[in-house]
C-alpha positions in Angstrom: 0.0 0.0 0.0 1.3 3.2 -0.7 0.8 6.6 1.1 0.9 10.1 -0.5 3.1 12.9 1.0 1.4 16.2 0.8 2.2 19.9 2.2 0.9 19.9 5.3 -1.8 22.9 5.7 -0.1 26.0 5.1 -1.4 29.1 8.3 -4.0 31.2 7.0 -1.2 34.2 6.4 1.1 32.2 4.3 0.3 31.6 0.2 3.4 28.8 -0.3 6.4 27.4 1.4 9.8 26.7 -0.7 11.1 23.1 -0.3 14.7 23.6 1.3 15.7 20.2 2.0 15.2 16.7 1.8 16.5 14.0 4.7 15.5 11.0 2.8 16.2 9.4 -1.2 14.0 7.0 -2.8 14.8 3.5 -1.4 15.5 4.8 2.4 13.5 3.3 5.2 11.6 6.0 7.0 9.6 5.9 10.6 6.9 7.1 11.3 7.1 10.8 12.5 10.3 11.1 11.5 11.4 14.0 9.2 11.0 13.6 6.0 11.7 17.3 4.9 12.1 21.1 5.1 9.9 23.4 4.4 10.5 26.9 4.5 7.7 30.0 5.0 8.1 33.7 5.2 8.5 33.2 8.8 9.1 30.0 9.7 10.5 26.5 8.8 8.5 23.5 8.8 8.8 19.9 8.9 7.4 17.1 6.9 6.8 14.3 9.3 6.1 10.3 7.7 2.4 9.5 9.0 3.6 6.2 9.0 6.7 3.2 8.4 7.9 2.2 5.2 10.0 2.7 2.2 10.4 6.0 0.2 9.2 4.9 -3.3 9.2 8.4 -4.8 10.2 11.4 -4.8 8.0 14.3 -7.1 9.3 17.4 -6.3 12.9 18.8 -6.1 15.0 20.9 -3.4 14.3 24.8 -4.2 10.9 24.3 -5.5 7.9 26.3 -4.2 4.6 24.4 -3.1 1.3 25.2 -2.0 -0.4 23.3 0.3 -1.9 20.2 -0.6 0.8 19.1 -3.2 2.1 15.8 -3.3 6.0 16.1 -2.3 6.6 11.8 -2.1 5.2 8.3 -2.2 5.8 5.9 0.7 5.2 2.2 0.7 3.6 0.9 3.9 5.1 -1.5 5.5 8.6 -2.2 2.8 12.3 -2.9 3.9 14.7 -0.7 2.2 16.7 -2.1 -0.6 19.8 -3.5 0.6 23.1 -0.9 -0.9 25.1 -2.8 -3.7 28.5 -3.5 -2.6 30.9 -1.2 -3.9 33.4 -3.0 -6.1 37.1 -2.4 -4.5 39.5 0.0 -5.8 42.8 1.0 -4.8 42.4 3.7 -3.5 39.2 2.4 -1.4 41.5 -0.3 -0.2 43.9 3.3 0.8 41.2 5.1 2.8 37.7 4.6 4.0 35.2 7.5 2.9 33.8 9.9 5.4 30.4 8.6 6.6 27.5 10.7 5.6 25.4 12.7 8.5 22.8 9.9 8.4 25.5 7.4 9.0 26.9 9.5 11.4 23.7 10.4 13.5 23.2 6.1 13.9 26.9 5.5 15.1 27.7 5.1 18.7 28.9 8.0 20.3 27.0 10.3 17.4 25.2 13.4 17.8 21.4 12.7 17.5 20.4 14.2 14.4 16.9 14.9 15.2 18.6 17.8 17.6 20.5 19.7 15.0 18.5 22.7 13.6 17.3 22.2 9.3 20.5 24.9 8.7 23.2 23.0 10.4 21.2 19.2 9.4 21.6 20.6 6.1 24.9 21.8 6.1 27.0 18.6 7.9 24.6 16.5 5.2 25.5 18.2 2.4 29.0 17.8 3.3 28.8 14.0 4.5 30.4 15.1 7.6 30.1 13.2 11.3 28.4 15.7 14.0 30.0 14.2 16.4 33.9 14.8 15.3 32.3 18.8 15.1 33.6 20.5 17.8 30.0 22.4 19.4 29.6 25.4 21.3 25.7 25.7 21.4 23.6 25.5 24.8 23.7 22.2 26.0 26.4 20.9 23.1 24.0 21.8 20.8 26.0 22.2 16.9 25.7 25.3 15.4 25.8 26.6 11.6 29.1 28.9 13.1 30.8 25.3 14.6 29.8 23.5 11.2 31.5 26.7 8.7 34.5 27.0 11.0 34.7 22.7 10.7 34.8 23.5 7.1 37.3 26.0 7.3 39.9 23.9 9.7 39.7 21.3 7.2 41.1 23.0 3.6 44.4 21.6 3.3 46.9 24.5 2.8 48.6 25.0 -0.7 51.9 22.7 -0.2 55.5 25.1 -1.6 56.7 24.0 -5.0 59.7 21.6 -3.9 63.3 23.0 -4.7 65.6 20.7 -6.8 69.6 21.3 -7.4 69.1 21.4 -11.1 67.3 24.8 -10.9 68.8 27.7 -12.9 70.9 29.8 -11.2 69.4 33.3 -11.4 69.6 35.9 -13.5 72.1 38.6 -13.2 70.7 41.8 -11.7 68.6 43.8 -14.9 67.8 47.6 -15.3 63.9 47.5 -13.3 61.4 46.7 -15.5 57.6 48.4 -15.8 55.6 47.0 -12.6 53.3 44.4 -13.6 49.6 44.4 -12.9 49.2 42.6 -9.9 47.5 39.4 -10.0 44.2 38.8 -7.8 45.2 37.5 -4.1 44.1 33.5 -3.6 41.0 33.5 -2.3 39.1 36.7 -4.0 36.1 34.8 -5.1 33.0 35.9 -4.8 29.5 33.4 -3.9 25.9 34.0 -5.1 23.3 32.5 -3.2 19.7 33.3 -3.3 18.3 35.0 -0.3 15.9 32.5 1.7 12.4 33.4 2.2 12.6 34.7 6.0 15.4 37.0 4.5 12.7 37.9 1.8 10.7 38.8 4.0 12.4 40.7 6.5 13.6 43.1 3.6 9.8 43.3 1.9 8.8 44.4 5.5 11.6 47.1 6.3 11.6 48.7 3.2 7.9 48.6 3.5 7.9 50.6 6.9 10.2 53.1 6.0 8.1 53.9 2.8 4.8 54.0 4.6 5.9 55.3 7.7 7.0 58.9 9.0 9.7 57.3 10.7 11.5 59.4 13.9 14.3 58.3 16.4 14.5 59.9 19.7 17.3 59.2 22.3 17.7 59.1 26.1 20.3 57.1 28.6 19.5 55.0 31.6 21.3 54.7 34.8 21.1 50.8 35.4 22.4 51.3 39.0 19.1 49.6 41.1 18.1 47.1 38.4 21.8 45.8 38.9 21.2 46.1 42.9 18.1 44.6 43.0 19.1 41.8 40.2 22.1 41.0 42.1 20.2 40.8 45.9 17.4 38.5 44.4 18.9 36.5 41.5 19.6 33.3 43.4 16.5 33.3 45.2 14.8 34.2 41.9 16.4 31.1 40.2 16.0 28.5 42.8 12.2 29.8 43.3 11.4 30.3 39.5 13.8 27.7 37.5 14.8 30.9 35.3 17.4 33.9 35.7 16.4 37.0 36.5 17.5 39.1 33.0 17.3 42.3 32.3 14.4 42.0 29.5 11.5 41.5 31.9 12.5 44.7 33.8 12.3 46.5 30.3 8.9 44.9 29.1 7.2 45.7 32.4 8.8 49.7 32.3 6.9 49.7 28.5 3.8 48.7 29.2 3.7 51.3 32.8 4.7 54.5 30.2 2.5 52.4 27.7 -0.3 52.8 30.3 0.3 56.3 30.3 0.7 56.9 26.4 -1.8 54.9 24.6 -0.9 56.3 21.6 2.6 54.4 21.4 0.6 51.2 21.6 -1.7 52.4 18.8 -1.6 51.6 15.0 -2.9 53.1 12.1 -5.5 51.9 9.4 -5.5 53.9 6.6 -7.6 57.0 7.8 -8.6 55.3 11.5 -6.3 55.4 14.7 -6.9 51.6 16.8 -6.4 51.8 20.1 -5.1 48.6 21.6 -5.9 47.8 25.1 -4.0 45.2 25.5 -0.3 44.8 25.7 1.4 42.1 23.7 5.0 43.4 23.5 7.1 41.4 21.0 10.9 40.8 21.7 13.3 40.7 18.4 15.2 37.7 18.4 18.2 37.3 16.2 18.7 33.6 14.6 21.0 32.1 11.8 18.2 33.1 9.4 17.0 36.0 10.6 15.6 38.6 12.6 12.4 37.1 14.1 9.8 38.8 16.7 7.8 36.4 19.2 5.5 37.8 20.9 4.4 37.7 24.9 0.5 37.8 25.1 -1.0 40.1 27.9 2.4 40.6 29.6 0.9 43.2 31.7 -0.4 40.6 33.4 2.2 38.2 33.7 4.8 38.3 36.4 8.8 38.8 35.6 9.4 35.0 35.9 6.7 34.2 33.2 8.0 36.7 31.2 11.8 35.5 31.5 10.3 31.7 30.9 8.2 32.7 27.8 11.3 35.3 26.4 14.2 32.6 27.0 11.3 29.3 25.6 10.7 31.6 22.3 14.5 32.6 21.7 15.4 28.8 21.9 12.6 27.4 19.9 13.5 30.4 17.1 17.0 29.7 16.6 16.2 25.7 16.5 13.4 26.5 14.1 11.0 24.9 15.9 8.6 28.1 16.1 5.4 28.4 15.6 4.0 31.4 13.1 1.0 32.0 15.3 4.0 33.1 18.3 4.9 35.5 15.9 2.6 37.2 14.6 0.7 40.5 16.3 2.1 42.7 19.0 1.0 46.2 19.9 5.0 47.4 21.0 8.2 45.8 20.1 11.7 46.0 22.1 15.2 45.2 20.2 18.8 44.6 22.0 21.1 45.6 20.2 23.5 45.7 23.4 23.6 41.7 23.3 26.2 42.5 20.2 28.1 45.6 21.4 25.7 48.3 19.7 26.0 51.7 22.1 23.7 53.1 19.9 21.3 52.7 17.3 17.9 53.8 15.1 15.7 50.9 15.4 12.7 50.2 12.3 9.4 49.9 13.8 7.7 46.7 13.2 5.1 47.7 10.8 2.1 48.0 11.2 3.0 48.9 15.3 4.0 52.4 15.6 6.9 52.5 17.9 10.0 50.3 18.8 12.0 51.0 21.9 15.9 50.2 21.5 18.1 48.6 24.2 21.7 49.0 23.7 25.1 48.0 25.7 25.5 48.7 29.5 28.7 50.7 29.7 30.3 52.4 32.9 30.5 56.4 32.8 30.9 58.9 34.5 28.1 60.7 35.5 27.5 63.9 38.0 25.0 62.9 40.9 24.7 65.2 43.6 27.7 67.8 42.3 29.9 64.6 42.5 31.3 62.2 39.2 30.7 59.1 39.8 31.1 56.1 37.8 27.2 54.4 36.9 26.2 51.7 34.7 24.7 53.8 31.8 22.6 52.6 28.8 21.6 54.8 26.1 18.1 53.7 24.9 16.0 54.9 22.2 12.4 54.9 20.8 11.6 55.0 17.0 8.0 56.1 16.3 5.6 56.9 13.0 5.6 60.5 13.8 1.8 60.2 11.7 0.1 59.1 15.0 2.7 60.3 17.5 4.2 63.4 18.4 7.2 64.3 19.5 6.3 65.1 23.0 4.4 62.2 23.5 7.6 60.0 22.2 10.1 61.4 24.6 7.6 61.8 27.3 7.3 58.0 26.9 10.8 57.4 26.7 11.4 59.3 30.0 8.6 57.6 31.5 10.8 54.3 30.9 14.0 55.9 32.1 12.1 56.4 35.6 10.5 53.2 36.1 13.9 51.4 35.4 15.9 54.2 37.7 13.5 53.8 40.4 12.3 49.7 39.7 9.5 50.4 42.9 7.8 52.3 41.2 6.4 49.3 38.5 5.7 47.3 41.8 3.7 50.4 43.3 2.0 51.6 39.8 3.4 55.0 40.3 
C-alpha cells in the first residue's frame, strides 16, 4: 500500500512554502514521524513528518521548488524494507582510505550526535557535506551544533597549498637587470565571490523594512538610563529568583514591564494606524526581536501586563530557543502592539531601530557601559545605557515619544515604582 506525502496545511497568512531540503532518497526506510523534509515560509520552517513506516518509493518534487499546500511532495510504501546498498566494487584507493560517513551514518553510530537535535541549517549543512556531527567540535547550549561550529569545521579542514619543492638542477638566477615596468598585480588567492539566493525569512524581512520606511513617517528619539538599582536589585534577588522560578532574572523582563507602565500612560505608542482610522489597543502584547541564523524574528508575549517577571523571563528565554532551532510556531509571531530590540547583546552603544510595521513604535536597548556621570555635584562612575524609541511620527508626536521614553528611564531608575503603579 502506498501513502501520498502532501504539504501539510499552510497558516492562514502564508500563500506557499519553498522546499529547502530533503533527509531521505528514494529506497531509504523512514519511521513514522520522522522528518522527511524542510519546508520553509516567510517566517518560519516546517517539517514534513512520515504518517507512518515504510520505504520511500518516490520522490516528485525537487530541493528549491515552491509548493502550495496540498501538493504531493513523495510516495511511501507501507510497510517495505529498504533495498539493501550494492556493494561497492574495491579500488585501490578504497582499499587506501575509508570514505567519510554521511550525517545519516553519522547520526546512527555510537557515540554520534542525534540528528533529530541539529537545527534544518546546520542538518543541512553537515549532510550536504557528509560530515560526522560528532567529530564537530560544538559550542551551542547544552552541546548543541551550530551553523558557526559547522562553517568553522569546514574551514579547519582545507588543506593549505603545499610550496613548489626546490631541486639542485634549478637555474641559477639571472644577473641583476635595469627594473622593469611594474606588472599588474595578480588577484590574491582567495578573491572569489559566492551568489546565493536570499531564503524566504530574509525575503521577508527586507519586503517588510523597506515597507515601513516607505509607509511610515519614521522618527528616532534618544535618552540614557542609569542601570544602578536594576543591577542592585538583580544581584540581591537572582539566586533566590532562580532556585524559586527555574529561570534567571534578566534584564528583558524589567524592560517589558517599564513599557507597558509608560504604555499605560501613552496609549498612543501602543496604537496603530489603518489607513484613515487610529486603533487603540488595550492590550499589551510586547514582542521581543530575536536574532537567529536566518534571521531577525519577533515572538510575541501575550497580555504581559499581566504576567509576572518570571513568566515573562520563561516565555522570552522558551521563544529565543525554539526560534534559533526552528521549531517556532508562526501564530507566536505574529501580532504585538510594542516591540523591544537589543542591540546591546552584540556591542551596539547606539542605534535607530525600524518599527515593526504596522506597530507604531519600537523601543531600543543598547550595551551597558560604565561612565561617568555627576550625581549630587559629585562624578561618579554608573552603569549607563543609552536607549532609544523610533516612532511613526503620523500618529505620534514628539512630545508624547520622549515623554514615553522618559517615562521608561524612571521606572527602570527607580524599579519600585512598576511594583507600586506610580
Amino acid at each position: 500500500m502506498t501513502t501520498e506525502i502532501r504539504v501539510p496545511q499552510l497558516p492562514e497568512s502564508v500563500a506557499d512554502a519553498t522546499l529547502v531540503a530533503w533527509h531521505k532518497q528514494p529506497g531509504d526506510a523512514i519511521r513514522r514521524d520522522e522528518n522527511l523534509a524542510d519546508l520553509e515560509t516567510d517566517k518560519v520552517v516546517l517539517e514534513v513528518p512520515a504518517p507512518t513506516n515504510g520505504v520511500v518509493r518516490e520522490i516528485r518534487v525537487q530541493s528549491g521548488t515552491v509548493v502550495t499546500s496540498g501538493q504531493v511532495l513523495a510516495v511511501i510504501e507501507e510497510g517495505a524494507a529498504a533495498a539493501p546498498a550494492a556493494p561497492a566494487k574495491p579500488t585501490a584507493t578504497a582499499a587506501k582510505a575509508a570514505p567519510a560517513p554521511s550525517a545519516v551514518q553519522a547520526a546512527d553510530g555510537e557515540g554520534a550526535r542525534d540528528s533529530n537535535k541539529l537545527s534544518p541549517s546546520v542538518r543541512r549543512l553537515v549532510e550536504e557535506n557528509r560530515l560526522d556531527p560528532a567529530a564537530i567540535p560544538a559550542s551551542g547550549k547544552d552541546g548543541r551544533l551550530t551553523k558557526s561550529d559547522v562553517v568553522e569545521f569546514l574551514g579547519k579542514k582545507q588543506p593549505a597549498p603545499a610550496a613548489a619543492p626546490r631541486t639542485d638542477s634549478a637555474p641559477p638566477a639571472p644577473a641583476a637587470r635595469a627594473p622593469a615596468p611594474a606588472a599588474r598585480p595578480t588577484p590574491a588567492a582567495g578573491r572569489t565571490e559566492q551568489r546565493v539566493p536570499m531564503t524566504r525569512l530574509r525575503q521577508r524581512i527586507a519586503q517588510r523594512l523597506v515597507e515601513a520606511q516607505s509607509t511610515q513617517a519614521l522618527l528616532t528619539s534618544f535618552n540614557e538610563v542609569d542601570l544602578t538599582e536594576v543591577q542592585a536589585l538583580r544581584a540581591r534577588h537572582k539566586d533566590r529568583f532562580e532556585k524559586e522560578h527555574g529561570v534567571k532574572l534578566g534584564f528583558m523582563s524589567f524592560f517589558v514591564k517599564a513599557s507597558i507602565e509608560a504604555l499605560k500612560k501613552f496609549p498612543v505608542v501602543n496604537a496603530s494606524v489603518d489607513g484613515s482610522d487610529i486603533i487603540y489597543h488595550e492590550y499589551y502584547d510586547i514582542g521581543v526581536a530575536v536574532s537567529t541564523e536566518r534571521g531577525l524574528m519577533v515572538p510575541v508575549v501575550r497580555d504581559a501586563d499581566v504576567k509576572s517577571f518570571a513568566t515573562i523571563e520563561k516565555e522570552v528565554g522558551e521563544y529565543a530557543k525554539r526560534a534559533r532551532e526552528g521549531t517556532i510556531a508562526i501564530e507566536d509571531l505574529t501580532g504585538g502592539t510594542f516591540t523591544i530590540t537589543n542591540g546591546g547583546v552584540f556591542g551596539s552603544l547606539m542605534s535607530t531601530p525600524i518599527v515593526n510595521a504596522p506597530q507604531s513604535a519600537i523601543l531600543g536597548m543598547h550595551k551597558i557601559q560604565e561612565r561617568p556621570m555627576v550625581v549630587g555635584g559629585q562624578i561618579v562612575i554608573r552603569p549607563m545605557m543609552y536607549v532609544a524609541v523610533t516612532y511613526d511620527h503620523r500618529l505620534i508626536d514628539g512630545r508624547e515619544a520622549v515623554q514615553f521614553l522618559v517615562a521608561v528611564k524612571e521606572s527602570l531608575e527607580d524599579p519600585g515604582r512598576m511594583l507600586l503603579g506610580i
